[in-house]
C-alpha positions in Angstrom: 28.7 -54.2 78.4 28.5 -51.1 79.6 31.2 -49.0 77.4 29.9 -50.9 74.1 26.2 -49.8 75.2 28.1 -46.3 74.8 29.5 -47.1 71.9 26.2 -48.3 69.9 24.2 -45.1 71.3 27.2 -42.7 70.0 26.3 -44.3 66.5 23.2 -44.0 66.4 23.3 -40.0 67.6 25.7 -39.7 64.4 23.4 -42.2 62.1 20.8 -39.3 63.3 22.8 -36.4 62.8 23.8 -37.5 58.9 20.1 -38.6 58.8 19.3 -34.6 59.5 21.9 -33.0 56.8 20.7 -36.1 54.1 17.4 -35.2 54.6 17.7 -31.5 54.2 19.8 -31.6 51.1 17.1 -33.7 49.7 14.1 -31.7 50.3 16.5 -28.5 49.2 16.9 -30.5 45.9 13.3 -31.4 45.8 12.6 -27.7 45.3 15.0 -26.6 43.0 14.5 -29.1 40.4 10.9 -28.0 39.5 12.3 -24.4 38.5 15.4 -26.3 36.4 12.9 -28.3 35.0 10.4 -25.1 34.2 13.8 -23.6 33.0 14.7 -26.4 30.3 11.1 -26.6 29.2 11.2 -22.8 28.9 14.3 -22.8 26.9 13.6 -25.4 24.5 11.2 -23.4 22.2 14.1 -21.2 21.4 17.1 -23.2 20.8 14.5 -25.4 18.3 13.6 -22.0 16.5 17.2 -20.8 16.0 17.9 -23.8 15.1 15.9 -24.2 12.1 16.6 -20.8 11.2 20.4 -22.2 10.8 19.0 -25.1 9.4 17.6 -23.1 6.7 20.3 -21.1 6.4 22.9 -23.7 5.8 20.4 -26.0 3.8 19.5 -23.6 1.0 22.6 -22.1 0.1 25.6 -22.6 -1.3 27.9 -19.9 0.6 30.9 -21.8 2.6 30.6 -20.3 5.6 34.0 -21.1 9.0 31.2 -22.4 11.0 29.8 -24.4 8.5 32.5 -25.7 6.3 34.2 -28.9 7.1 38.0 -28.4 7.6 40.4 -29.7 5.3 42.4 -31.2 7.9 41.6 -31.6 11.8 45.1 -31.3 14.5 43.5 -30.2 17.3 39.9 -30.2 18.9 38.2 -28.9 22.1 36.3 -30.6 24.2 34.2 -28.9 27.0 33.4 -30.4 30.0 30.3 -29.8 32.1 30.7 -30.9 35.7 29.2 -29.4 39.3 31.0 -27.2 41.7 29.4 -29.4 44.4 29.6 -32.8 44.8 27.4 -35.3 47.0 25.3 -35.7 43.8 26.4 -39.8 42.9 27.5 -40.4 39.8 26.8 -36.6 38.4 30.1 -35.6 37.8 32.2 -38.8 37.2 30.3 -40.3 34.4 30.9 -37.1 32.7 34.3 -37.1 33.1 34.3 -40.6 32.3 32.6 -39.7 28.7 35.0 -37.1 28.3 37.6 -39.5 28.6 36.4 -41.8 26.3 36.1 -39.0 23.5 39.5 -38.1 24.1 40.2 -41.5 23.7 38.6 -41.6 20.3 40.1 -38.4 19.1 43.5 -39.1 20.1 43.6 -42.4 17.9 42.5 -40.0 14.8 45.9 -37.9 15.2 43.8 -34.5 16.6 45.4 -32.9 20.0 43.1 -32.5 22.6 42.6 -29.1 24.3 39.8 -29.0 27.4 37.6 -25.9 29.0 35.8 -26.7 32.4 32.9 -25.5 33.9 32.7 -26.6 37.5 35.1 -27.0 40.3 34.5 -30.7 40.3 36.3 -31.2 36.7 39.0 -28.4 37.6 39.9 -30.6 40.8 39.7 -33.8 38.6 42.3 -31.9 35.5 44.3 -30.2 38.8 44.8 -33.9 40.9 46.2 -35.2 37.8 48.3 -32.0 36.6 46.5 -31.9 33.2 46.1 -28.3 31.8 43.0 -26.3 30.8 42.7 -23.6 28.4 40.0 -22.0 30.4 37.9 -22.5 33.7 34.5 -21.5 34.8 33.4 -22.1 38.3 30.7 -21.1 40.8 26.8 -21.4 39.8 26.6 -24.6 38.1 23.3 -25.9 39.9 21.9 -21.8 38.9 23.4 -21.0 35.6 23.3 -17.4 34.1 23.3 -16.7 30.5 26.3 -14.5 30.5 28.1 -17.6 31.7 27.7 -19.1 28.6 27.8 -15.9 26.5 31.3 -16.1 27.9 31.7 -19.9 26.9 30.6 -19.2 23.9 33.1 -16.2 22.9 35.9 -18.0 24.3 35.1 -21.3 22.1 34.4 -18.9 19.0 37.5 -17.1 19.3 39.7 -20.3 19.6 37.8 -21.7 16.6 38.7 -19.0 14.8 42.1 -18.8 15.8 44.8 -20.9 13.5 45.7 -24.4 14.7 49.5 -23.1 14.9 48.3 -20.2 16.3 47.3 -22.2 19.4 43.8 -22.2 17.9 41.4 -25.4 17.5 39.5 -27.2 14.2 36.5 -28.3 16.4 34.5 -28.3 19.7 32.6 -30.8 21.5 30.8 -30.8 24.2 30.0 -33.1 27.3 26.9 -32.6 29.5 24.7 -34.3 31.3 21.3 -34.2 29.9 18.3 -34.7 32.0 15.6 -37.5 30.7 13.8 -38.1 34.1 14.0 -37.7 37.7 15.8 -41.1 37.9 17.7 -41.2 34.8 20.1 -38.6 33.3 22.6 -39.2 30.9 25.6 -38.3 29.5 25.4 -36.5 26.0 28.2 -35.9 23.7 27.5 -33.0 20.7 29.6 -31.9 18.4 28.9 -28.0 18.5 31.7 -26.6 15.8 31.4 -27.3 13.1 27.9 -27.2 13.1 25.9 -30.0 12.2 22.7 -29.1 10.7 20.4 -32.0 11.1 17.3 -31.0 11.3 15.9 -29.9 7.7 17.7 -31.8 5.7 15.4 -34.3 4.6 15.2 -35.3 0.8 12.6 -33.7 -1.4 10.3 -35.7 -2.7 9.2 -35.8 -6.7 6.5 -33.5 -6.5 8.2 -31.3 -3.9 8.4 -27.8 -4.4 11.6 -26.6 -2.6 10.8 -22.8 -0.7 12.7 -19.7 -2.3 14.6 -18.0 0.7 15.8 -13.9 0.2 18.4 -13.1 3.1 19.4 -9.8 3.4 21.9 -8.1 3.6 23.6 -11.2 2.4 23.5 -15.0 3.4 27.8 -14.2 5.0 26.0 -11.6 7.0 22.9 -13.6 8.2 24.8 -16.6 9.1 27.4 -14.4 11.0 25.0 -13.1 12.9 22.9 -16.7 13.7 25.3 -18.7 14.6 27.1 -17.3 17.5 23.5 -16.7 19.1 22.9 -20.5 18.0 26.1 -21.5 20.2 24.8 -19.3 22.8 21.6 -21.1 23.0 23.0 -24.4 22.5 25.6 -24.3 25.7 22.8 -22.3 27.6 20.5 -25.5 27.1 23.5 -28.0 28.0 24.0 -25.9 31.0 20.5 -25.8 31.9 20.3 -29.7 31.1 23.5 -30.3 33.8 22.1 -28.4 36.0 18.4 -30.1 36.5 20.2 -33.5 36.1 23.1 -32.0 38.9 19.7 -31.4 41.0 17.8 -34.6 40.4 21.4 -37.0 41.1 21.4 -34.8 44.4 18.1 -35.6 45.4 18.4 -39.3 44.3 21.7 -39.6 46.3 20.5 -37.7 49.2 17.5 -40.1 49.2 19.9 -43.5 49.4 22.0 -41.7 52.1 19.0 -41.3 54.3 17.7 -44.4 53.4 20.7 -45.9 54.8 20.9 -43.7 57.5 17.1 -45.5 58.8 18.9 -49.1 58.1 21.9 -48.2 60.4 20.0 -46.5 63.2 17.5 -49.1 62.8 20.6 -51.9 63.3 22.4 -49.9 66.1 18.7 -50.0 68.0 18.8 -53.4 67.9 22.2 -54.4 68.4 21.9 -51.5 71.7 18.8 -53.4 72.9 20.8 -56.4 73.2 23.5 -54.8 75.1 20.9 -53.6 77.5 19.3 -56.4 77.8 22.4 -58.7 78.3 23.9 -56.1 80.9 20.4 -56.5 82.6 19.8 -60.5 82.5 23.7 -59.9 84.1 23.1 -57.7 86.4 20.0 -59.6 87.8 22.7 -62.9 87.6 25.2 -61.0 89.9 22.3 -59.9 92.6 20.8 -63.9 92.5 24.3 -65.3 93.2 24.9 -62.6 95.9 21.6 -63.3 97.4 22.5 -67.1 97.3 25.5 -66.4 98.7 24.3 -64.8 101.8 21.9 -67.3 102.6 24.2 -70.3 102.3 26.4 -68.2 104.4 23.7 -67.8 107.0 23.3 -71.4 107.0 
């Protein structure tokens, strides 16, 4: 009785101690998602302006612009993944890398190649375990990002889409984030970023519409040139802002189940020790009784 008294009270020190770390990444979580949150909100005026600008642009004239134009033909597209560079965060980083697998799936059985970028050690562990290259990797500061991070993205997918197919170059570029609905709900968004699709702006006139006379100087190749990467800027800058308040709310929701569980368990090895007292008491006081008997029928 003894040693498994030992044994239950050793559990529920460690139940205790992982109760501690739990509750701290919690509360650590707690705080940082008001500032992603206050970050999103901040950034959403933005991306909405640019993108009617390009809305406009691309809506009301006829130039055929790289970014714009459909391809011909499509052999190979990108697909960049958004993961963490920590985990403990549930589902944040699989389900993402489970929709990334899907749309590899899908554009696979349409004949296109499939090149990947990564942002977070989380997907670069998941591509390295499996020995599946990457054309490029970004790592550290997933949960904080920085706008020259995804300045950087965003050159680095440019330039590839700019590049020829045989040329080692790619036709289009999606992206896979995880975008943040709620405290308890995020989910994972697929967007095709290149070529762009325009949907906002495009409604059809009506009869008695009068359709607005745009002037871009110096010309519409000029304007759209310099729109659109700042548009893909903006865009991967939202989807990293998005990952990284849903990043902080699955943290907080997973840190809150593991110390929830951490209560049950203590709360179980209590009992289960209370037991084992008790039973090495009731035989302890057996093993006096019986000696005490003992001596007095001895007596006797």
């Amino acid at each position: 009785m003894g040693a498994q008294l030992r044994v239950y009270r050793q559990k529920i020190k460690s139940a205790q101690t992982t109760k501690k770390i739990t509750r701290a990444m919690e509360l650590i979580s707690a705080s940082r998602i008001q500032k992603a949150q206050a970050r999103v909100a901040a950034s959403t005026p933005y991306s909405r302006a640019i993108t009617r600008a390009v809305s406009a642009v691309a809506t009301y004239s006829n130039v055929e612009h790289v970014l714009t134009t459909e391809p011909a033909r499509v052999d190979r597209a990108a697909v960049l993944i958004f993961a963490s560079d920590r985990g403990l965060a549930g589902a944040f980083s699989s389900q993402v890398l489970r929709e990334a697998e899907e749309l590899s799936e899908l554009l696979r059985s349409q004949g296109k190649d499939v090149v990947y970028f990564l942002v977070g050690r989380k997907a670069v562990a998941y591509f390295g375990f499996r020995r599946r290259a990457s054309e490029r990797i970004w790592t550290g500061g997933t949960d904080q990002p920085q706008f020259e991070t995804a300045k950087d993205i965003g050159d680095a997918l440019l330039e590839s889409f700019l590049r020829d197919s045989e040329d080692g170059g790619v036709d289009e570029i999606h992206i896979v984030y995880n975008r943040f609905v709620s405290m308890v709900t995020q989910v994972p968004e697929v967007v095709r970023l290149l070529p762009l699709e325009v949907v906002e702006g495009v409604e059809e006139p009506g009869e008695q519409t009068i359709l607005p006379l745009y002037e871009f100087e110096p010309d519409v190749e000029s304007v759209l040139d310099g729109l659109l990467p700042v548009y893909i800027e903006s865009r991967l800058f939202n989807a990293m802002l998005q990952s990284a308040a849903s990043e902080h709310a699955s943290r907080q929701k997973a840190m809150k189940s593991a110390s929830d569980n951490a209560d049950k368990l203590i709360t179980d090895y209590t009992r289960l020790s209370n037991n084992a007292r008790q039973s090495e008491i009731t035989q302890q006081i057996s093993e006096i009784v019986g000696g005490a008997d003992a001596l007095s029928s001895a007596k006797k």
